[in-house]
C-alpha positions in Angstrom: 27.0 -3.6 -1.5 23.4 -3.3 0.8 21.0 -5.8 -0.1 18.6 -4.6 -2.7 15.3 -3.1 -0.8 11.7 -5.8 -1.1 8.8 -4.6 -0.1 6.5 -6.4 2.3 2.7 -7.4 0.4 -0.2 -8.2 3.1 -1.7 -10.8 1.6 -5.1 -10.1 2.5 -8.6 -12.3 1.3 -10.7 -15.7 2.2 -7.7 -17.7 1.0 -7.5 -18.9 4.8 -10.7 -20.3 5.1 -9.9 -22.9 1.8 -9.1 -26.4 2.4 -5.6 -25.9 1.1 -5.1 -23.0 2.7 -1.4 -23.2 3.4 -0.6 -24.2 0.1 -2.5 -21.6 -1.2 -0.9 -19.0 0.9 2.9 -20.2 -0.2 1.5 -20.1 -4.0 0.9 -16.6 -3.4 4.2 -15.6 -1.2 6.2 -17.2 -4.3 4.4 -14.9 -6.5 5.3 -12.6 -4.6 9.4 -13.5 -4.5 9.6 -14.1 -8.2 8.6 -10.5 -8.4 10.8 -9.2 -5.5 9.1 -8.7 -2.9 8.2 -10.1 0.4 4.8 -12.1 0.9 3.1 -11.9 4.3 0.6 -14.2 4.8 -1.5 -14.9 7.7 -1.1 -19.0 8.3 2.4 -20.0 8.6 3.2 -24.1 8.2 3.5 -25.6 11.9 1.5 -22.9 13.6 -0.4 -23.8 16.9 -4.4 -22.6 16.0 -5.1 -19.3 18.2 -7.8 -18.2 19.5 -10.0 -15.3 17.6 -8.5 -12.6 19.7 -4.5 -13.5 18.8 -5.8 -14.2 15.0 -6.3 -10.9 14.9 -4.1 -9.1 16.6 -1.7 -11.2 14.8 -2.9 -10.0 11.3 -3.0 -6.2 12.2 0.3 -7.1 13.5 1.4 -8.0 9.5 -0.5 -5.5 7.8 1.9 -3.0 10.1 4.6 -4.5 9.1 3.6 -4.1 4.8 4.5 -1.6 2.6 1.2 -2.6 0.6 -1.9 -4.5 1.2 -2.5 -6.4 -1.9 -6.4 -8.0 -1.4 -8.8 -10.9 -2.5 -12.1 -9.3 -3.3 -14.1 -12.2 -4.8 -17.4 -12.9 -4.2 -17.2 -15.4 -0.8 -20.5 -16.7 0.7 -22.5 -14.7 -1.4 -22.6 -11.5 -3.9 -19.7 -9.7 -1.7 -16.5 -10.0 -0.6 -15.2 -11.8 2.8 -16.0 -9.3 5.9 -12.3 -9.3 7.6 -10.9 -8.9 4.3 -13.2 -5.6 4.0 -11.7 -4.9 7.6 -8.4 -4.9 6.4 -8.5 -3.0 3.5 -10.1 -0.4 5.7 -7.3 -0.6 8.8 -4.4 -0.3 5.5 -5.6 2.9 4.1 -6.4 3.9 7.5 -2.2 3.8 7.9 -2.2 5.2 4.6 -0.9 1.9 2.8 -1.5 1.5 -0.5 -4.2 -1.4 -2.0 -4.3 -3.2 -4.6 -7.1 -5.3 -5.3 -8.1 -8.4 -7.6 -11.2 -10.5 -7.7 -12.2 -13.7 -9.5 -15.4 -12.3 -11.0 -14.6 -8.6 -11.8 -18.2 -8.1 -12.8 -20.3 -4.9 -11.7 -22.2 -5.8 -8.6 -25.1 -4.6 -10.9 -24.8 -7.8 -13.1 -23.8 -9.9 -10.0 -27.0 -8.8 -8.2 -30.4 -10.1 -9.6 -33.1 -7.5 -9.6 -36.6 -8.4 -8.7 -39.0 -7.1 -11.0 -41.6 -6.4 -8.6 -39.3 -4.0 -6.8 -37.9 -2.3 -9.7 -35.1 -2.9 -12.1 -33.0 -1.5 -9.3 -33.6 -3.6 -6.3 -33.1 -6.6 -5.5 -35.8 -9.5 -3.8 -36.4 -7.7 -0.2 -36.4 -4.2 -2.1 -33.2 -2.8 -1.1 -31.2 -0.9 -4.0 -28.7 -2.2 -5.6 -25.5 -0.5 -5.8 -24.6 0.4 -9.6 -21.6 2.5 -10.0 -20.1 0.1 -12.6 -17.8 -0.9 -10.0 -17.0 -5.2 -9.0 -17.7 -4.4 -5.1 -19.2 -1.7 -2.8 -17.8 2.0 -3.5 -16.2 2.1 -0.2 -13.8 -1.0 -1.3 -13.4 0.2 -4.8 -12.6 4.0 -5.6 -12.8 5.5 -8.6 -9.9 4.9 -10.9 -8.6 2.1 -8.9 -8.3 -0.9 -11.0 -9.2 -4.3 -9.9 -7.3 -7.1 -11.4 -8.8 -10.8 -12.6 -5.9 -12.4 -11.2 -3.8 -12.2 -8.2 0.1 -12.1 -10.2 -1.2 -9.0 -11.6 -2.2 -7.6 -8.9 1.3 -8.5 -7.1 3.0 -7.2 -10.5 0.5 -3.6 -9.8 1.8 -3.3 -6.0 5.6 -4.2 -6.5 6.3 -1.8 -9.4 3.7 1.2 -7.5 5.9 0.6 -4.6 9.2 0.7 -6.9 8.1 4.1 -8.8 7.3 5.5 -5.0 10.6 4.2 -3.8 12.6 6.2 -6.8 10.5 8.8 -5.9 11.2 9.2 -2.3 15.3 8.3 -3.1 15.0 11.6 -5.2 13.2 13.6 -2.7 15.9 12.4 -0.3 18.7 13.5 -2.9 17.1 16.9 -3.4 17.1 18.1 0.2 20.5 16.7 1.1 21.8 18.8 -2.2 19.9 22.2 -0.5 21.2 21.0 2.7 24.5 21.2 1.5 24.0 24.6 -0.7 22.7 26.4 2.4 25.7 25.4 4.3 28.0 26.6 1.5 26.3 29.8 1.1 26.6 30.5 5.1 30.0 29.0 5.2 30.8 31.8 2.3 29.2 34.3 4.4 30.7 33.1 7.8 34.6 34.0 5.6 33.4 37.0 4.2 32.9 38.4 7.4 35.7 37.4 8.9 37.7 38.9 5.9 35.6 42.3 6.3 36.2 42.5 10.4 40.2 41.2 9.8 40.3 44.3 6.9 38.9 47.0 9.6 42.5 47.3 11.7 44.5 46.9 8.7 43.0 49.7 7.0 43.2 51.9 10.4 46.8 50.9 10.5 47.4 51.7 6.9 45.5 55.1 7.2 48.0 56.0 10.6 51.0 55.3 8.5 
């Protein structure tokens, strides 16, 4: 009996840059076995450091490799989220990979983002709009609908059983064509013995009608 399938989850978000990062990073590939699935995280234990080019080549590399790119969006440094993690996000849905997102302060950026009063109620101390589309980061990281989870299990729980329902999806799709596959060859097979019937009939019939 095949081994059943788990999908790979790019484990994407600041989580390197902590002081624990590798522990960090296997807390967050266990969440990700105890649900089935496949953790890939960018610090592995007993890794030489690289330099800035093969870090990232080496994460594109992994978010290649994922089924899903499951992403840190926390505030880090400031009111926004970490840069490369923005990167990535972008390079998934670039390979049209499904995101799933979480943050530690799922606040809108409008509440995050103190307004100065002598610009406006909308802007913030050097005048420059801020964004309020009821959304915890910038539109372009957060589409409409798409839910962004306080913790990072759920968010592991959200790509697992999307992946799962698009799995049983695809297995179906699969099933379908291989079932009109094999109609269409029964159908010609039928019509391959019908005429054979029809052109073995002709001389019997011209015999018959000699008699």
């Amino acid at each position: 009996m095949p081994d059943p399938w788990r999908p790979s989850l790019y484990l994407a978000g600041p989580e390197v840059f902590r002081p624990d990062a590798l522990a960090e990073g296997e807390r967050l590939k266990a969440a990700c076995a105890e649900r089935g699935a496949i953790g890939l995280y960018p610090l592995q234990p007993g890794e030489a450091p690289a330099n800035a080019d093969e870090i990232r080549a080496h994460c594109i590399a992994l978010i290649r490799r994922a089924d899903a790119v499951v992403a840190n969006i926390s505030p880090f440094r400031g009111a926004h989220m970490d840069p490369g993690t923005a990167f990535e996000i972008g390079y998934a849905e670039a390979l049209g990979l499904p995101v799933f997102l979480w943050s530690n302060d799922i606040r809108d950026l409008s509440q995050r983002i103190a307004a100065d009063p002598r610009h406006g109620a909308d802007r913030d101390a050097d005048g420059c709009l801020i964004e309020n589309f009821a959304k915890p980061e910038n539109l372009m990281i957060v589409g409409d609908g798409q839910k962004v989870r306080s913790a990072s299990q759920e968010a592991i729980a959200d790509a697992v059983a999307g992946l799962s329902v698009a799995a049983g999806r695809q297995r179906e799709e699969a099933r379908h064509r291989a079932i009109h596959r094999k109609t269409r060859i029964m159908v010609l097979a039928a019509m391959v013995v019908s005429l054979a019937a029809a052109l073995a009939a002709g001389p019997a019939v011209d015999w018959l009608a000699g008699r």
